[in-house]
TORZAPA-203689 format. One record per residue (C-alpha): x, y, z; residue number from 1; residue in one letter. Coordinates in steps of 0.001 Angstrom, whole numbers, m for minus. Each point is the difference from the previous one (the first is absolute). Layout:
(rec (X,Y,Z),NUM,A)
...
// end
This chain:
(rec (m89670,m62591,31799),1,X)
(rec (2105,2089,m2388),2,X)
(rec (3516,m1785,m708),3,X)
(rec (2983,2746,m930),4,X)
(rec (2055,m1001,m2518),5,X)
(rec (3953,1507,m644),6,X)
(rec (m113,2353,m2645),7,X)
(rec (1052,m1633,m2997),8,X)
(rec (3990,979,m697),9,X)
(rec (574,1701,m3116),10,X)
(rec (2889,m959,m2478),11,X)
(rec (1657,2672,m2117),12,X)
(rec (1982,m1813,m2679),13,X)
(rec (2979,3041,m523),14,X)
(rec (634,m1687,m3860),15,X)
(rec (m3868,687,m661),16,X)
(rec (m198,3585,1353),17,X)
(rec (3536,489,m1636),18,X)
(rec (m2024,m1414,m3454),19,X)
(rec (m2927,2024,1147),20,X)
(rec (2042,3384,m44),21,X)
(rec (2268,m664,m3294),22,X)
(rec (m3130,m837,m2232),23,X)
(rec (m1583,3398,1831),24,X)
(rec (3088,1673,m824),25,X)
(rec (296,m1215,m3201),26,X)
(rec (m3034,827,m868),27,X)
(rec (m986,3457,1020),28,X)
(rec (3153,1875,598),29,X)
(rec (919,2890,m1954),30,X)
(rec (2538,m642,m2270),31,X)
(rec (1912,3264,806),32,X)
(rec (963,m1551,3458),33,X)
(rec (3680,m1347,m740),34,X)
(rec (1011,m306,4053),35,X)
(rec (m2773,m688,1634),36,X)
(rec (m612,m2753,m2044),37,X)
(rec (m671,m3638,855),38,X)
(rec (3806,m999,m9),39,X)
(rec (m177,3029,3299),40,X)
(rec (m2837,m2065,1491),41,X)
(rec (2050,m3237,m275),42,X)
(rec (3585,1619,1059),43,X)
(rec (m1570,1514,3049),44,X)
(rec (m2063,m3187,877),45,X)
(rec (3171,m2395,0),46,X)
(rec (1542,2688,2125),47,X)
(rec (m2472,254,2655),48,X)
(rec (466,m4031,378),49,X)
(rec (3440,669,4),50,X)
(rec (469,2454,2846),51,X)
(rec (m3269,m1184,2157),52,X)
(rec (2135,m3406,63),53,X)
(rec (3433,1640,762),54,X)
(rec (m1959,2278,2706),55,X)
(rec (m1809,m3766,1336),56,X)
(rec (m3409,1054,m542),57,X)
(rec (m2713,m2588,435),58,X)
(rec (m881,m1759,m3311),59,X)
(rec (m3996,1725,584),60,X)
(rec (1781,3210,m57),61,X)
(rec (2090,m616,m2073),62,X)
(rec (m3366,m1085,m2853),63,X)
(rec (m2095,2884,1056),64,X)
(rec (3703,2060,m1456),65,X)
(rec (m175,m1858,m2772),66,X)
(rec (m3370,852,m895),67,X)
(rec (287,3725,649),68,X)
(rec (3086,35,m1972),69,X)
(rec (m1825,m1813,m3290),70,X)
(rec (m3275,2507,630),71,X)
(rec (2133,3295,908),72,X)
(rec (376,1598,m3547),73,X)
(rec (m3881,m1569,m1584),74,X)
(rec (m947,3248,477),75,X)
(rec (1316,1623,m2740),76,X)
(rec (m1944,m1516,m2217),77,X)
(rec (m2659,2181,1072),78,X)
(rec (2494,3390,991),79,X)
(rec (3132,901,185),80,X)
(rec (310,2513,2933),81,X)
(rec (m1252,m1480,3002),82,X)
(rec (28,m3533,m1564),83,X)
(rec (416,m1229,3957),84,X)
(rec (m3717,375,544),85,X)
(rec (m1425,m1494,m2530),86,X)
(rec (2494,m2924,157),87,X)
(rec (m1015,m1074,3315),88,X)
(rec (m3949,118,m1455),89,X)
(rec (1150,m2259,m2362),90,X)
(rec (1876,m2428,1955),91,X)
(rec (m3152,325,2810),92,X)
(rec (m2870,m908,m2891),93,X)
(rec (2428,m2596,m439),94,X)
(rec (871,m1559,3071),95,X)
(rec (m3846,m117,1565),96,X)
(rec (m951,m2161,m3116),97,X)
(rec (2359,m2509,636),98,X)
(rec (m1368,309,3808),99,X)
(rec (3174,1480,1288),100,X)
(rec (m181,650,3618),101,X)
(rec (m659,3678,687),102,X)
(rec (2242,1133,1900),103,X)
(rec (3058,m1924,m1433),104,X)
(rec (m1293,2615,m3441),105,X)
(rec (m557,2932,2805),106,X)
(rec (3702,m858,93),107,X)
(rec (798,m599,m3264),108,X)
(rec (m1244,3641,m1283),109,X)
(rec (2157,1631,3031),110,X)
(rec (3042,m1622,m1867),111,X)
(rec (m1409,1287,m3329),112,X)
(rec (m561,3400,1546),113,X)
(rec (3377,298,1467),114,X)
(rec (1500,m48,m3816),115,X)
(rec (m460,3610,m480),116,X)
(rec (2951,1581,379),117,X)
(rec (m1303,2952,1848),118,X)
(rec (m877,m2419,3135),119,X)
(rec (2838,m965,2253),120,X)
(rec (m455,m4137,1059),121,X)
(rec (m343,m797,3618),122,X)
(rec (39,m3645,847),123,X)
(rec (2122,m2643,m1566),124,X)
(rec (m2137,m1536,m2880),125,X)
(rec (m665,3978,m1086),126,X)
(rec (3866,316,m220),127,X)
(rec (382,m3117,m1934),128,X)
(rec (m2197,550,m2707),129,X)
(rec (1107,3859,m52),130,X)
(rec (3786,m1329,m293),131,X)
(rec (m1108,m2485,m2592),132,X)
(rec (m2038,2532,m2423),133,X)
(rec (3522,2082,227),134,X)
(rec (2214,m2913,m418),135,X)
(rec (848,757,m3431),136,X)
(rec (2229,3233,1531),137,X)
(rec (2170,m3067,1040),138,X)
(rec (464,m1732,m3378),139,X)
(rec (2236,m349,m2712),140,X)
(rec (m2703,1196,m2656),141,X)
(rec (m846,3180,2151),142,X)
(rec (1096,2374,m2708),143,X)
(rec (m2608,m2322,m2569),144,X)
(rec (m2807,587,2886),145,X)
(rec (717,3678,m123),146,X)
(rec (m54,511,m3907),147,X)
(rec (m3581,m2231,m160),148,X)
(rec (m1156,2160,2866),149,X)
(rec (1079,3342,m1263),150,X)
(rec (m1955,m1321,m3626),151,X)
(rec (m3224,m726,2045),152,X)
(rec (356,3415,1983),153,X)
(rec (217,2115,m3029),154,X)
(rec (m2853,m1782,m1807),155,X)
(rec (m2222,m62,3287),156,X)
(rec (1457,3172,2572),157,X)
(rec (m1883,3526,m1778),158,X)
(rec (2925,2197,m1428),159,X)
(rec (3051,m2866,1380),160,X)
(rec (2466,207,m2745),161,X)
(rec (3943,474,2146),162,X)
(rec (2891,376,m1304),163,X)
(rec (2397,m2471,500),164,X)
(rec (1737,2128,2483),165,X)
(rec (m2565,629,1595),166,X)
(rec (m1391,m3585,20),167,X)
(rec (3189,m1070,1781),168,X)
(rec (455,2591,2217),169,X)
(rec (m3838,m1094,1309),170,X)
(rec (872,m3912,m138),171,X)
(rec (3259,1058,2368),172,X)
(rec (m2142,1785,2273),173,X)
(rec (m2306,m2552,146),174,X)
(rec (2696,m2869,1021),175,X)
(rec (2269,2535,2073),176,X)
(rec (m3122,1892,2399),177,X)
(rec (m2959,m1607,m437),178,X)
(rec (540,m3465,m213),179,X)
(rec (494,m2577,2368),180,X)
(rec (m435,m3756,735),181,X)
(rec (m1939,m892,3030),182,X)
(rec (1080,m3750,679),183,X)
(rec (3774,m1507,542),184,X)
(rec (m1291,m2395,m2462),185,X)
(rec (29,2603,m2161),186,X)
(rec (2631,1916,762),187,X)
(rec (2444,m3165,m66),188,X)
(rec (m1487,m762,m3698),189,X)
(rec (m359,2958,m1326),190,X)
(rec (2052,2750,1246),191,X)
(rec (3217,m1002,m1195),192,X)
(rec (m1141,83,m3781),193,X)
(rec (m1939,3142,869),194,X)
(rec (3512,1973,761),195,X)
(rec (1263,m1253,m3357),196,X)
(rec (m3197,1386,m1952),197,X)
(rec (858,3382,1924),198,X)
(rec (3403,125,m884),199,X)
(rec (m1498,m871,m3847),200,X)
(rec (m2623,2870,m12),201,X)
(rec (2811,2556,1730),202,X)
(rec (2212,m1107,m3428),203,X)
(rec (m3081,622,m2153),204,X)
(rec (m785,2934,1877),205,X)
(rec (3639,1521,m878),206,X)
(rec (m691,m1172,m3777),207,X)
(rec (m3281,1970,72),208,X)
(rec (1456,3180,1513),209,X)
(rec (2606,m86,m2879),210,X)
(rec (m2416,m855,m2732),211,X)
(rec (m2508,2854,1021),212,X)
(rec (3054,2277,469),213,X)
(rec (991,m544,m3275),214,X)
(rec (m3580,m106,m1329),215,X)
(rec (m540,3748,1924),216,X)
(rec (3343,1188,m1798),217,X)
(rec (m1017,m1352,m3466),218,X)
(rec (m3213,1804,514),219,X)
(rec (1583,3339,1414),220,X)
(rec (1783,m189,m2994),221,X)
(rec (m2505,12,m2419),222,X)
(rec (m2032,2235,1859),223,X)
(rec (2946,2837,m421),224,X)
(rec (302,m1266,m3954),225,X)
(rec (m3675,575,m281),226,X)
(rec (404,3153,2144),227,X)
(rec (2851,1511,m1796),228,X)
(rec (m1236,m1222,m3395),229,X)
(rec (m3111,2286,686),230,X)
(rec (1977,2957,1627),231,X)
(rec (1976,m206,m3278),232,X)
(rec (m3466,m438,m2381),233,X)
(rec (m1566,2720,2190),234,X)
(rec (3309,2739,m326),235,X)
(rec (23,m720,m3543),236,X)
(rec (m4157,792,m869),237,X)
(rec (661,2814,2415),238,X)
(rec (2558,1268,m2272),239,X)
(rec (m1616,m769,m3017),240,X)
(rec (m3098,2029,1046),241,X)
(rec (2361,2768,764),242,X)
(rec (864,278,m3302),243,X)
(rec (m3347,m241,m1357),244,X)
(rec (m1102,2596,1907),245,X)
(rec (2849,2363,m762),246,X)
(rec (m719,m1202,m3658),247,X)
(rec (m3743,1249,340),248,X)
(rec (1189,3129,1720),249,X)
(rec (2371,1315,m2863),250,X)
(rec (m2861,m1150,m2771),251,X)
(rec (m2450,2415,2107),252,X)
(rec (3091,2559,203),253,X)
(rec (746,160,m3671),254,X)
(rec (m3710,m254,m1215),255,X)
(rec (m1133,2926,1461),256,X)
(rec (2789,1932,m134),257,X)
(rec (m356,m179,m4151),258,X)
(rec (m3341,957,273),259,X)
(rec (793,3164,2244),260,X)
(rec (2785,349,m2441),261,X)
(rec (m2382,m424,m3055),262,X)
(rec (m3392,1411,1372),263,X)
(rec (867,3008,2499),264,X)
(rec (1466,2135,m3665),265,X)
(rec (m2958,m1079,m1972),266,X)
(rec (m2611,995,2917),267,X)
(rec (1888,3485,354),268,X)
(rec (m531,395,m3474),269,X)
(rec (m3518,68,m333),270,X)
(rec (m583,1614,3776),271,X)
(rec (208,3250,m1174),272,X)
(rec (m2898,331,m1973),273,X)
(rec (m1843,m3158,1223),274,X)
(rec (m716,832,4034),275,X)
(rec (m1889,m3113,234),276,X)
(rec (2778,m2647,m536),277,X)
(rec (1513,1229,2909),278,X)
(rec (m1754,m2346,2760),279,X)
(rec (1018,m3155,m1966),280,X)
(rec (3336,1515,m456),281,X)
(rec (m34,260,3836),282,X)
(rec (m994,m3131,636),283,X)
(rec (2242,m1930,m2556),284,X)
(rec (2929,1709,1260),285,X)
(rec (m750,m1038,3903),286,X)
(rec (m378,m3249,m1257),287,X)
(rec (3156,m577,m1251),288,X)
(rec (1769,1978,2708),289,X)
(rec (m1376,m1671,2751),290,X)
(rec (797,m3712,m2087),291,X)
(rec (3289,1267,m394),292,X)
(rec (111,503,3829),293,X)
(rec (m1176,m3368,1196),294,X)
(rec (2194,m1663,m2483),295,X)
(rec (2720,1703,1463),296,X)
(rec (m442,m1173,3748),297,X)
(rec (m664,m3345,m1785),298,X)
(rec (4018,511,m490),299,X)
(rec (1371,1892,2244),300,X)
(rec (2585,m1798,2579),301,X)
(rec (m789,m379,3765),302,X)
(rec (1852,2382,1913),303,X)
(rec (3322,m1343,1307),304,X)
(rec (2497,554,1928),305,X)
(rec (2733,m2227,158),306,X)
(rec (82,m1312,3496),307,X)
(rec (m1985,m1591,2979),308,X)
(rec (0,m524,2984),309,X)
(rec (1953,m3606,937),310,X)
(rec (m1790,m270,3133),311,X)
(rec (m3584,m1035,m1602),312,X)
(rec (2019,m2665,m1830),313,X)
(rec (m577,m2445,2366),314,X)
(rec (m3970,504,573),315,X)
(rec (m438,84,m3938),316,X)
(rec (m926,3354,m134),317,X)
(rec (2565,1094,m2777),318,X)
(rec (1532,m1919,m2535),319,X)
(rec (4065,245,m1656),320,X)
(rec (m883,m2191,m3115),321,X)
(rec (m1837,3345,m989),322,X)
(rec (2532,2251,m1626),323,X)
(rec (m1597,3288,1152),324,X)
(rec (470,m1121,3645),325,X)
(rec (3727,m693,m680),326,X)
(rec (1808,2421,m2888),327,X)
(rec (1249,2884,2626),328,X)
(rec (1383,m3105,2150),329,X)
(rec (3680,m347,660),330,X)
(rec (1170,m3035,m2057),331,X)
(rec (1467,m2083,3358),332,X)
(rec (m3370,1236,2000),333,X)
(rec (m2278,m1888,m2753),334,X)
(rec (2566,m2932,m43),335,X)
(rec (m524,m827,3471),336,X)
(rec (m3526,614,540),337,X)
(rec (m1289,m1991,m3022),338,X)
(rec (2356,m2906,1389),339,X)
(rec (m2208,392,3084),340,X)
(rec (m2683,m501,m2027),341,X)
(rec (708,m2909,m1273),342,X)
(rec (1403,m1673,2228),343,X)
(rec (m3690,155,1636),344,X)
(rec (m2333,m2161,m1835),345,X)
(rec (m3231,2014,1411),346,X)
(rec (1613,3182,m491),347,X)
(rec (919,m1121,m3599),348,X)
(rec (m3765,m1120,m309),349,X)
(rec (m1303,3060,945),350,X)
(rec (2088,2662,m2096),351,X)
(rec (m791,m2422,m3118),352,X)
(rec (m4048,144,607),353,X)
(rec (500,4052,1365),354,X)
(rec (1586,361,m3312),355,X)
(rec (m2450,m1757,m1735),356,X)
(rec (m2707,2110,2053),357,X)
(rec (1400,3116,m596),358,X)
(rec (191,m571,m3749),359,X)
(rec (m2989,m999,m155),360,X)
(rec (m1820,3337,1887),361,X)
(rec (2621,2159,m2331),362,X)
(rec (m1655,m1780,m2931),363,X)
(rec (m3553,321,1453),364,X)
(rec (897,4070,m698),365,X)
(rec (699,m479,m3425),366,X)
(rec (m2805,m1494,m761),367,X)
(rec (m2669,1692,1406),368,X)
(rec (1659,3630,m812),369,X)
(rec (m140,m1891,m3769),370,X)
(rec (m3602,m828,527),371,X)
(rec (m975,3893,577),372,X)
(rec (2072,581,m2678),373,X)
(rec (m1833,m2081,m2253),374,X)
(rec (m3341,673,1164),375,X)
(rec (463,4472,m217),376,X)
(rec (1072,m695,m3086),377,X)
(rec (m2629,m2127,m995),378,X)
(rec (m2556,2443,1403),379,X)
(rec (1807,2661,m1223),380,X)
(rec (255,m419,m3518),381,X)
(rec (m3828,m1528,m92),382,X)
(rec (m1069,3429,1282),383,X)
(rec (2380,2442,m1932),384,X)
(rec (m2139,m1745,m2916),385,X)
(rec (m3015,408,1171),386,X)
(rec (851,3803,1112),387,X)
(rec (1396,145,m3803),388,X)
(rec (m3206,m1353,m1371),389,X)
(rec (m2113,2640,2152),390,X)
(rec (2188,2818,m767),391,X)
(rec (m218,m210,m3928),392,X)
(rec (m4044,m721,195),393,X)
(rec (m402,3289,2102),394,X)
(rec (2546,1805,m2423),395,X)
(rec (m1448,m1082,m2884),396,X)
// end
């Protein structure tokens, strides 16, 4: 005859687990974790006591909160992002060594599960522990909570660095749409301070707007000091190169026209009765006439003539800081349309940079009309010696 016997009723000690999960805590936890920390555990623990007694729930129930609240966050010491998992492993492993009834931890890792914040709680016990894992929304330390968490998200969330604007216009549209508190209990203990924190991160929020106002300014700021600074750098090496290249020009200009000056009489003397200097003669001459030419465009002014026309102002296709676009203007006709100018900040921008641009293509002429120049005459005078060379062997 086989005698049953009454399964053998386990007792969970809450101050043991409770020691169980600190020392676990303690231990392994990353360091980097400053809210979901063990004082988190214990805050959210006492609260889930709190409201499950306030909302009458049975003292069983009320343990099997208690334990899901001290297991709910073990999990990070394994992972951050979906720490809910691996918590209720934890707390499971746990529980069937101390011979915890199975389905009391089936219902235990439902409460554990129901912590994510993506998963909306159903039953009472699901909204208690959900309303006591948020309870720090209703506290006087909220905007503490916030700074630890925002610390732990940028040293755990990939690429999570907001401003402070930006981190308070999130934490107000957290509280204001997305949060809510599931039990009276809750809603009689916590709302009230809740409003308050609102009403804190709305006055925080109006700080931030003005300090990244002011921040933008101080930047736009220095971005037009740095911008003008290197339209101003820019004009003045634009100008300076204009100069050099006019310099260059007139050396080219005078060189060569002292040796025509010089070398076309003496070659005209000895052409007469010496037939065969007359190639090199040829080609010496070419040389420094077609120098002489290149030199010239080098120099010569862009044609101009005075006016243009005021309707491309406004799409940046012409420019009045340029005096050739201006000099056959009437005097009150220029007055008014530069004042248009700049009184518009973009069209101002643009006729500084078309000016700029327009320089620059102007002085992009010069120099390569310089750089024939240079390189005929180069050419040039290397074979007008050679030719010379050839000549006087043959002659002689």
């Amino acid at each position: 005859m086989t005698v049953e016997t009454a399964p053998t009723k386990v007792h969970i000690k809450i101050k043991e687990v409770e020691a169980y999960v600190v020392q676990l805590l303690n231990d392994q936890l990353p360091a980097n974790l400053y809210f979901h920390n063990i004082d988190h555990t214990l805050r959210v623990k006492k609260a889930v006591i709190e409201l499950a007694k306030a909302e009458k729930v049975s003292k069983e129930d009320r343990k099997i909160l208690a334990l899901a609240a001290l297991f709910h966050d073990t999990g990070f010491i394994n992972t951050y992002e979906g720490h809910e998992g691996e918590s209720q492993i934890i707390a499971a492993a746990y529980l069937r060594e101390k011979g915890y009834p199975e389905d009391k931890i089936s219902r235990v890792k439902e409460l554990i599960k129901i912590t994510d914040p993506k998963i909306a709680p159903a039953t009472l016990l699901e909204k208690i522990i959900c309303d006591a894992d948020m309870a720090h929304v209703g506290e006087k330390k909220y905007n503490t909570r916030m700074s630890e968490l925002r610390k732990e998200w940028e040293l755990n969330k990939k690429d999570y660095y907001p401003t402070d604007l930006q981190w308070a216009e999130e934490n107000l549209a957290f509280l204001q749409n997305k949060h809510i508190f599931y039990t009276k209990a809750a809603n009689a203990t916590y709302q009230g301070r809740k409003s308050k924190n609102i009403n804190k991160i709305k006055a925080s929020l109006d700080l931030a707007r003005k300090t990244e106002e002011k921040r933008l300014n101080e930047f736009s700021v220095a971005k037009n000091k740095a911008a003008l600074t290197m339209f101003k750098t820019s004009l003045r090496n634009h100008i300076d190169l204009t100069a050099i290249a006019d310099n260059k020009s007139n050396i080219m200009l005078s060189v060569n026209a002292l040796l025509l000056t010089i070398g076309m009489p003496i070659f005209a003397s000895y052409l007469s009765d010496k037939l065969y200097l007359l190639a090199p003669s040829i080609i010496f001459m070419f040389t420094c006439i077609t120098t002489m030419i290149f030199a010239t465009l080098s120099t010569r002014p862009i044609k101009m003539d005075g006016k243009t026309n005021l309707a491309k102002i406004p799409a940046g296709k012409t420019n009045l800081f340029f005096f050739g676009n201006f000099y056959n203007l009437g005097l009150n006709t220029y007055q008014d349309e530069i004042k248009k100018v700049i009184a518009n900040k973009e069209q101002l921008d643009t006729s500084i940079i078309n000016d700029l641009y327009f320089l620059g293509h102007s002085l992009g002429d010069k120099f390569r009309y310089l750089r024939i120049c240079y390189n005929v005459f180069i050419v040039g005078i290397a074979l007008s010696l050679i030719a010379f060379l050839i000549s006087f062997w043959m002659g002689a």
